[in-house]
N, C-alpha and C positions, 0 to 999 in steps of 0.2 A: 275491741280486738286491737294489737296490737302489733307489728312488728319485730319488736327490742323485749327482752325479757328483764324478767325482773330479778335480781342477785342481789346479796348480801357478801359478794365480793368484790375484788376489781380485776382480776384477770380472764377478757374474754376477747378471745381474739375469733374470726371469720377465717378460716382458710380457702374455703371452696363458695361460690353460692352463685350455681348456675337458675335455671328454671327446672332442673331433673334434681339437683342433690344441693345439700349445703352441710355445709362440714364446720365444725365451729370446737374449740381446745376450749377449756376451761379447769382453770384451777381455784378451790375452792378451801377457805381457812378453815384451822378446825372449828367447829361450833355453829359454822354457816352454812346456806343451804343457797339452791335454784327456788323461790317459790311455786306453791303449786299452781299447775296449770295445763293446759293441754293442745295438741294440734290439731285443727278441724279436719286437715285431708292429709297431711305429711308421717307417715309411721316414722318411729324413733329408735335407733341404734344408739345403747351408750357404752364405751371403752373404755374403761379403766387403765391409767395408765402409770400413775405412782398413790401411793397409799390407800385408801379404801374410800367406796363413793358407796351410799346407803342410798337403792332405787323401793320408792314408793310408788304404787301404783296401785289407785283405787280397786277395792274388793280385791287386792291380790295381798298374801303374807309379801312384809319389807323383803328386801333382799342387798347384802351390802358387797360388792362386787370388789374385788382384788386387781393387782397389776396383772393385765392378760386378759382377763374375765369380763365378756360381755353381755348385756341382756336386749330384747326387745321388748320398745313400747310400744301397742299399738295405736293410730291412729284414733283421733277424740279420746282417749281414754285420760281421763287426771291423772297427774303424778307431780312428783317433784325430788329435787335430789340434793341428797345431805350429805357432809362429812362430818360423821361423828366419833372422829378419829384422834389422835393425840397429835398430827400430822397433817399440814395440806396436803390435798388429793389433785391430780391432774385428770381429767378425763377425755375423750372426744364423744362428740352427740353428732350421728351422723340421721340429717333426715331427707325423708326420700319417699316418692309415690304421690305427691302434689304439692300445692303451692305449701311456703313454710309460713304461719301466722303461729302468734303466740296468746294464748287467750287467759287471762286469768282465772283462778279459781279461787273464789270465797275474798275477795276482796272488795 
């Protein structure tokens, strides 16, 4: 288990990270992805904010979210997030409902 996540970009900035929420921006090249992985007690909010972000979440059909367009993750569930767009994508992941750890998946 980890704190720091694991990206195949370099834009990842922290805005918020109390003990209640943590808020974190992230822009992602096209082709590249969040790898998967999951939060043991933290549910996931992800926002969409320029070009499209593709949200994977185990046993659920992909879903590739729009500027505006948010989904949730639930707590322990895998996921990971791509952009498989012609275009970087900007998003925010806001997580919230316990501590934030980042666990990998299939690594």
């Amino acid at each position: 288990m980890t704190n720091e996540p694991h990206f195949t970009n370099s834009e990842y900035h922290i805005l918020v990270d109390t003990d209640d929420v943590r808020i974190t921006e992230i822009t992602v090249a096209p082709g590249q992805l969040v790898s998967a992985h999951m939060h043991s007690q933290a549910q996931e909010l992800c926002y969409c904010i320029t070009g499209a972000v593709t949200v994977e979440i185990q046993g659920r059909p992909q879903h590739t979210l729009q500027p505006g367009e948010s989904c949730r993750i639930p707590a322990a569930w895998p996921h990971c997030l791509k952009n498989q767009g012609p275009l970087p994508c900007k998003f925010l992941l806001v997580h919230q409902g316990g501590a934030f750890d980042f666990i990998p998946i299939g690594t």
